[in-house]
LUMTI-731296 format. One line per 10 residues: number of its first residue (from 1); for each residue z, x negated, y of C-alpha. Coordinates in steps of 0.02 Angstrom, whole numbers, plus 32768, in hexadecimal, padded with zeros to 4 digits. Layout:
NUM	Z/X/Y | ...
***
This chain:
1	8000/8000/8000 | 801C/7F60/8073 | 7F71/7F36/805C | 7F2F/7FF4/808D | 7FA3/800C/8133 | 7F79/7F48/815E | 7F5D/7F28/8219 | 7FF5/7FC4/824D | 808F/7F5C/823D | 80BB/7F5C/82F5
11	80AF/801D/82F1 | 80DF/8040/8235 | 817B/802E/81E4 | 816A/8008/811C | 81ED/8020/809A | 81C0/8003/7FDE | 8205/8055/7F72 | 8288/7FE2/7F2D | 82C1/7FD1/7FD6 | 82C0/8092/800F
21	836C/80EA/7FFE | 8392/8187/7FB9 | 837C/81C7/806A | 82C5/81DB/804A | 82DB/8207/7F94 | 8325/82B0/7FA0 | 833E/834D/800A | 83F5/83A9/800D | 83DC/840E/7F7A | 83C5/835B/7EFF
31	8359/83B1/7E82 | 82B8/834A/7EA8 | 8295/8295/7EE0 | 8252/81F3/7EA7 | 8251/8144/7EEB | 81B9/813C/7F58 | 8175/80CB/7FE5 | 818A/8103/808E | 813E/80F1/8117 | 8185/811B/81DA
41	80FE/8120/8255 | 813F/80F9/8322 | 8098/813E/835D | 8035/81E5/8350 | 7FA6/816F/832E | 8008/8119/82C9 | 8021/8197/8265 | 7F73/81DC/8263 | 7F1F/813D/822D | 7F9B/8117/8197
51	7F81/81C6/815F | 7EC6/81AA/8162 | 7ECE/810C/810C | 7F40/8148/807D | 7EBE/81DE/8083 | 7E36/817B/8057 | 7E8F/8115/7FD6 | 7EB1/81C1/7F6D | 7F5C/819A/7F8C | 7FD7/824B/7F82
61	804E/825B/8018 | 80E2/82BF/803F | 812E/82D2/8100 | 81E4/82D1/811F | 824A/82FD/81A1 | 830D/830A/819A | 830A/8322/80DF | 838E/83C5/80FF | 831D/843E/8093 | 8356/847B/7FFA
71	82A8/84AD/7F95 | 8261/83F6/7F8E | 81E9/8401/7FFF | 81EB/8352/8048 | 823F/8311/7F9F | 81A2/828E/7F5A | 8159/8291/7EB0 | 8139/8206/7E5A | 80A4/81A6/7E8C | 80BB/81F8/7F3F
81	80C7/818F/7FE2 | 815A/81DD/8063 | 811B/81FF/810F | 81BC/8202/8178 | 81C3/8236/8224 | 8262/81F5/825C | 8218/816C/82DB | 81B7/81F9/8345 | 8255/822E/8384 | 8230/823B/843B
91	824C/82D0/84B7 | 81CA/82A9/851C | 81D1/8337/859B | 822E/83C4/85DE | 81CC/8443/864D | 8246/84A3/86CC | 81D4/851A/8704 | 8168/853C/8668 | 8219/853B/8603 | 81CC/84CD/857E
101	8207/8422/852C | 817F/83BE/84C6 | 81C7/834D/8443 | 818E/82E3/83BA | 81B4/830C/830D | 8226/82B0/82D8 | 82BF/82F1/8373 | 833E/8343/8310 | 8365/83F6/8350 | 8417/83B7/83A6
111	83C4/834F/8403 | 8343/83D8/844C | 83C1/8447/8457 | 8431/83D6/84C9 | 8391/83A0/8525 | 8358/844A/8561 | 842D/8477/858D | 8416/83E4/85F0 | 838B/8430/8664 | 83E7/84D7/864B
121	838D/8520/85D7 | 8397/855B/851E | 832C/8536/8484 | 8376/85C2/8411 | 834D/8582/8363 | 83F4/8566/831A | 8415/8532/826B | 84C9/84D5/820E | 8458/8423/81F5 | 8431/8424/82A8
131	846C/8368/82B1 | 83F7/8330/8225 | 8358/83AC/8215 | 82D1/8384/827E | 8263/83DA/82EA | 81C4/83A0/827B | 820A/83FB/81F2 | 825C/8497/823B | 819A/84B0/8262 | 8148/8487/81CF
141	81CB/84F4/8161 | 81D6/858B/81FC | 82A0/8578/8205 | 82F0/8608/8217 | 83B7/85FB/823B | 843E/8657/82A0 | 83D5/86AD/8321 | 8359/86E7/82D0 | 838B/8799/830E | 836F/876D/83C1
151	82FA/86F0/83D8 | 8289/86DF/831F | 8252/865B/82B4 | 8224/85B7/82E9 | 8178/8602/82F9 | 8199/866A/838B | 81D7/85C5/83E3 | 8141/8552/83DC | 80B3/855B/845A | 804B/84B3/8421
161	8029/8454/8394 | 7FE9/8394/836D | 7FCB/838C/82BF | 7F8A/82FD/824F | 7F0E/8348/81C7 | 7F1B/8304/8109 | 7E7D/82A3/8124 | 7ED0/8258/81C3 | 7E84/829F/8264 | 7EE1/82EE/82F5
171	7EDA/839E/832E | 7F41/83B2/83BD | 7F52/844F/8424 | 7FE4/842F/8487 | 7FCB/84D1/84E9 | 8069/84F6/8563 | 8021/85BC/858B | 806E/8636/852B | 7FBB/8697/8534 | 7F32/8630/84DC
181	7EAF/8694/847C | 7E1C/8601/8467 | 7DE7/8608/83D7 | 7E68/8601/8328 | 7F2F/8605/8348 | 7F19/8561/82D9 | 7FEF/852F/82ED | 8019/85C5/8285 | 7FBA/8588/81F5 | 801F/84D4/81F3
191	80C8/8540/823B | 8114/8575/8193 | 8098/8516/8111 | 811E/848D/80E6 | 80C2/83F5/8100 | 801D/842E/808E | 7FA8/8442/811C | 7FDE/83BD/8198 | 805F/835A/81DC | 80A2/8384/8281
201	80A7/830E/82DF | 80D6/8349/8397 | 810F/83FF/83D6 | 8120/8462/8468 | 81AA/84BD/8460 | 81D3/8564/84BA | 827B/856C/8518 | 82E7/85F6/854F | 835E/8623/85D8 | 83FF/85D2/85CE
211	8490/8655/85A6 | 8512/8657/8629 | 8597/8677/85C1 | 85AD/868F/84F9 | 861B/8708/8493 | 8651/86C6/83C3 | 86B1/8766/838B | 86E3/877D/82C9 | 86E5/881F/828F | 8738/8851/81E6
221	8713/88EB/8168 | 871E/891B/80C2 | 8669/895E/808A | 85C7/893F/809D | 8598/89E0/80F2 | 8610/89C1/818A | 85AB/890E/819A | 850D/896B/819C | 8551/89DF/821B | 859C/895A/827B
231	84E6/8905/829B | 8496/89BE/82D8 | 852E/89CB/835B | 8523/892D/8383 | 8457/892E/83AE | 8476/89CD/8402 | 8517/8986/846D | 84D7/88DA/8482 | 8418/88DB/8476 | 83E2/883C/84B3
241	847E/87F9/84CC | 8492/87FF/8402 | 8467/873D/83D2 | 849E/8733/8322 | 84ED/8798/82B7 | 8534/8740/8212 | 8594/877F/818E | 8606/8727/80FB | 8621/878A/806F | 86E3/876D/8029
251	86B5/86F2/7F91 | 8668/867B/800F | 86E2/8681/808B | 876D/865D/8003 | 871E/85D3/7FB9 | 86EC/8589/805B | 878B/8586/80D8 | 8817/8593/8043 | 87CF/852B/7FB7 | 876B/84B7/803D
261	87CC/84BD/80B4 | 8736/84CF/813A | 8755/854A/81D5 | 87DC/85BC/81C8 | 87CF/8673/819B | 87FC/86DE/821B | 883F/8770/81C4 | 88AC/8712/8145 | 8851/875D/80AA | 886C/880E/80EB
271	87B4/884E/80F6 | 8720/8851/8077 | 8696/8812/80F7 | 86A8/8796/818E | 8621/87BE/8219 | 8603/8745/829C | 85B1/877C/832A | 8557/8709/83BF | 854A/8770/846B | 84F1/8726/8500
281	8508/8758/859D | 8496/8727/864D | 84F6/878A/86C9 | 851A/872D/8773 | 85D5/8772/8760 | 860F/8743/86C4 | 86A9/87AD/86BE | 861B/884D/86B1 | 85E4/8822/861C | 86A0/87EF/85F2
291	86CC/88B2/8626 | 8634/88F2/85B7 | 8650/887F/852E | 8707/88D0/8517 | 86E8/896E/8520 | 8662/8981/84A5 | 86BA/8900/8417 | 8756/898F/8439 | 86CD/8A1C/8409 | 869D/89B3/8384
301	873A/89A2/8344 | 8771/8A64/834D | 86BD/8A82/82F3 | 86E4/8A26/826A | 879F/8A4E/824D | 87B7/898D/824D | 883D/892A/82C4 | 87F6/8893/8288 | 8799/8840/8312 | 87C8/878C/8364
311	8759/8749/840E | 8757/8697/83FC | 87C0/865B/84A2 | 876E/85AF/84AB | 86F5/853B/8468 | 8741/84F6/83FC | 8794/85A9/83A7 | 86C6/85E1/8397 | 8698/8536/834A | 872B/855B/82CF
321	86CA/8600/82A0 | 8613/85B8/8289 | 8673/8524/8238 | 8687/859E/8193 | 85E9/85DE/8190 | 859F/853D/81A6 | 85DA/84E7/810B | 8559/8541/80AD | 850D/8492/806D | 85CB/8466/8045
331	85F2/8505/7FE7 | 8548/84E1/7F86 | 857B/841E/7F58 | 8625/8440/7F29 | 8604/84CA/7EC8 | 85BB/847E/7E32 | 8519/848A/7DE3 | 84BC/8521/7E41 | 8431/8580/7E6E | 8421/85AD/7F20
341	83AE/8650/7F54 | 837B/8657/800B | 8342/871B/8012 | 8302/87AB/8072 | 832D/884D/804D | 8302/88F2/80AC | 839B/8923/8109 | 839F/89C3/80EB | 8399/8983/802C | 842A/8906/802A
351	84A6/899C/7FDE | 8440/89C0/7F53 | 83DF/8912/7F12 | 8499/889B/7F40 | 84FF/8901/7EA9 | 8472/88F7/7E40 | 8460/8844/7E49 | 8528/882D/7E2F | 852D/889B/7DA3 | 8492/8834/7D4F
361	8511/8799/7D64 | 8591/87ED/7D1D | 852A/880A/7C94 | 84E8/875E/7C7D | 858D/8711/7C8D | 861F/8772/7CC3 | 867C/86B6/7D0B | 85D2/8683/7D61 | 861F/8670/7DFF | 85AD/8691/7EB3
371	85C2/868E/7F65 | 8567/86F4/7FE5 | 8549/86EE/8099 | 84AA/86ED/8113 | 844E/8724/81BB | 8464/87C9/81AC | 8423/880F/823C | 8382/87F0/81FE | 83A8/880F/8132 | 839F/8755/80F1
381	8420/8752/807C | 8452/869B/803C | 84A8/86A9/7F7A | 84EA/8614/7F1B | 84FF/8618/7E65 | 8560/85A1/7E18 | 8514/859D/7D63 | 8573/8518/7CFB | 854A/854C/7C54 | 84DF/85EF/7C82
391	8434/8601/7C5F | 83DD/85CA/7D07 | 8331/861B/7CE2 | 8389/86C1/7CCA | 83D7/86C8/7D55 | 8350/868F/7DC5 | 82DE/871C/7D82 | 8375/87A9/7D9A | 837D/877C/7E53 | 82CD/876F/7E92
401	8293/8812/7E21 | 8308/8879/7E94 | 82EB/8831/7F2C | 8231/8847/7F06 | 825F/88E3/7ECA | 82BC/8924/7F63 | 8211/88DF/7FD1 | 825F/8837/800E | 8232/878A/8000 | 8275/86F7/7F7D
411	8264/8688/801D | 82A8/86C8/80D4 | 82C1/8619/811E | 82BF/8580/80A4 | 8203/857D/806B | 81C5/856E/7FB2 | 81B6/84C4/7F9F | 81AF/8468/7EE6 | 825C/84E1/7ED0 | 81FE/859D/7EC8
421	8161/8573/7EAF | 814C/85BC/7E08 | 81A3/8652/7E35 | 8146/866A/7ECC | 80AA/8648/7E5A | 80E5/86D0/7DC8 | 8124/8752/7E61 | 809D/8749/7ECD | 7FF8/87B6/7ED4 | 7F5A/873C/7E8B
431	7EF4/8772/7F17 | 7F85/8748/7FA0 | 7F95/8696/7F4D | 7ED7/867C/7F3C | 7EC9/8695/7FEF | 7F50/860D/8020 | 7EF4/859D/7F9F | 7E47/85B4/800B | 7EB0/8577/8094 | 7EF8/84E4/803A
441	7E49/84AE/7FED | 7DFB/84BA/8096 | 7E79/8442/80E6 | 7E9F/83DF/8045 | 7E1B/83E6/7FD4 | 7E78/834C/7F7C | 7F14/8397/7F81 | 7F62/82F5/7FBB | 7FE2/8336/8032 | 807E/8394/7FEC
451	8032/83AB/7F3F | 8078/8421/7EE9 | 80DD/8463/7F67 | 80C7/851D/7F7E | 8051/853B/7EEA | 7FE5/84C5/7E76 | 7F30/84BE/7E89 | 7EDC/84E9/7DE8
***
């Protein structure tokens, strides 16, 4: 590989694979990996022209970004060459008046995040690995996260794209207009396509208005229903003010702040579900939205027959609260061996298809132990299934035949990767998945870049 990238040294980075860590060996979830060269372009052009080179030696390449995934995306195969974008890490500009921020791939999302609070705005794509993931691959996977509710997916937040193709050239439509109808939307076919199209390479990234001031309330009940009555009062009290709405069903809360020791639980074990809601406010007079905040958690309350509601007084009291849910990647690594299901499901379906998959546990293994939480505002539902000893097949097909039953999706925000691609394969209507292998052919007829990932080629 030396020989092929020959000439790029001041620009290129190269790791063999004997000396690579397991930093570039594996994403969070540790199922996949292999030891694999790497090489870290400085440069966009960098970047391009090792890609074409590598190209043109038939060599199979793989693009990483933080490595926080947990379907193996940007784990490499054998016999695959890592692409890492973790020296484009520049923020290279911050637009006041167009309220947009265009940064290289490799920024992690704290970093944009702190950028744009330092010009007083907001970049409103929030997720637990904020410190690690990058913005590179929040793109390439369409990250969801805790404000989904308000703000969307990733998606919704990029305005241009500079992309490296598998065969090396650049397209690059770093548009800053939010209208721009030339011709193909071409950044929604990388945005969400996990690193099987393209690599990004630079974004432009819409921002928001900062909030003035933020509300972290807890809110305990006992069933399911009151949750999903909770989120209609809240849309209709809050409306735009409603940032994220996040819920921790008992098992997870137990196992995270009294077995882990993480966060603390608010409620001391008294309530079934832990909601965590995110209100920002823009008002000029804070103690307005202070007033109006109050009153409606107090008709919340009375609605619900529940006293259990706690307004984080400080910082550091809401960072205690997001602190437990969090530790999802924590709960997941101490739990044991695991599957983890990242799922949509209807919410209007949630009461009916949740006790069917519990009862087809039980079933399978009345000690199979699980812990459930997610973003459910916008029904992704996150599940983790410890499965020591239990049949992990089985339990894989229970839980994604009753999501697809109940019209959701196996994947809200985590992708397919290497992890569902069979599933997705088996699940998925043949004409649906020809269509997204047109698209794959047409960019990658070699099927160089991300192999596998997704679907196979036949």
């Amino acid at each position: 590989m030396l020989r092929i990238l020959a000439g790029l040294s001041d620009n290129i980075s190269i790791l063999d694979s004997a000396t690579a860590g397991p930093r570039y060996q594996e994403d969070w979830s540790g199922a996949f990996g292999a030891r694999s060269p790497v090489v870290r372009p400085r440069t966009v052009a960098a970047l391009a022209e090792a890609v074409r080179r590598l190209h043109e030696a038939g060599m199979r390449m793989v693009a990483q970004g933080g490595m926080s995934g947990l379907v193996g995306g940007g784990a490499p195969m054998q016999d695959e060459v890592v692409i890492s974008l973790e020296l484009l890490n520049r923020i290279e500009a911050c637009d006041l008046y167009g309220a947009t921020m265009t940064v290289q791939a490799g920024a992690t999302l704290q970093a944009v995040q702190e950028e744009a609070e330092r010009h007083g705005l907001f970049y409103p794509v929030d997720l637990g690995s904020r410190g690690s993931c990058t913005v590179g691959g929040n793109i390439a996977t369409n990250a969801g996260g805790n404000r989904v509710l308000q703000y969307g997916m990733t998606r919704a937040s990029v305005l241009g794209l500079e992309v490296v193709l598998p065969d090396g050239r650049l397209v690059s439509r770093m548009g800053r207009v939010a209208k721009d109808n030339a011709g193909y939307d071409l950044k929604q076919l990388f945005i969400g396509s996990e690193g099987t199209l393209g690599i990004v390479a630079r974004a432009v990234l819409k921002l928001q208005p900062l909030p003035r001031q933020r509300f972290t309330v807890a809110l305990g009940v006992e069933e399911l229903d009151q949750v999903l009555r909770a989120l209609a009062a809240c849309r209709g009290q809050f409306g735009p003010m409603l940032t994220s709405f996040e819920v921790m069903w008992r098992d997870f809360v137990d196992f995270v702040a009294r077995e882990l020791g993480i966060g603390r639980d608010p409620f001391g074990g008294r309530c079934g579900y832990v909601v965590l809601l995110e209100l920002s406010c823009y008002d000029r007079q804070p103690e307005r939205d202070e007033a109006r905040v109050m009153d409606a958690l107090e008709d919340l309350s009375a609605s619900l027959s529940t006293q259990h509601v706690v307004i984080a007084k400080s910082l550091s009291e809401a960072a205690e609260l997001w602190r437990m849910r969090d530790a999802s990647g924590e709960a997941a690594r101490h739990l044991g061996p695991y599957l983890s299901f990242d799922v949509s499901i209807p919410t209007s379906e949630l009461q009916d298809c949740l006790p069917r998959i519990y009862a087809g546990l039980d079933a399978i293994d009345p000690a199979m132990r699980r812990l459930t939480y997610g973003h459910l505002g916008d029904g992704n539902v996150h599940l983790l299934v410890g499965c020591q000893g239990s049949p992990a097949d089985g339990v894989e097909n229970l839980v994604y035949r009753e999501v697809m039953r109940s019209g959701g999706s196996i994947s809200a925000e985590h992708g397919i990767g290497l992890e569902k691609s069979q599933s997705f394969q088996r699940l998925y209507p043949a004409a649906e998945l020809d269509a997204m292998r047109r698209v794959k052919r047409a960019f990658d007829p070699g099927a160089l870049l991300g192999r596998d990932r997704i679907f196979g080629l036949p």
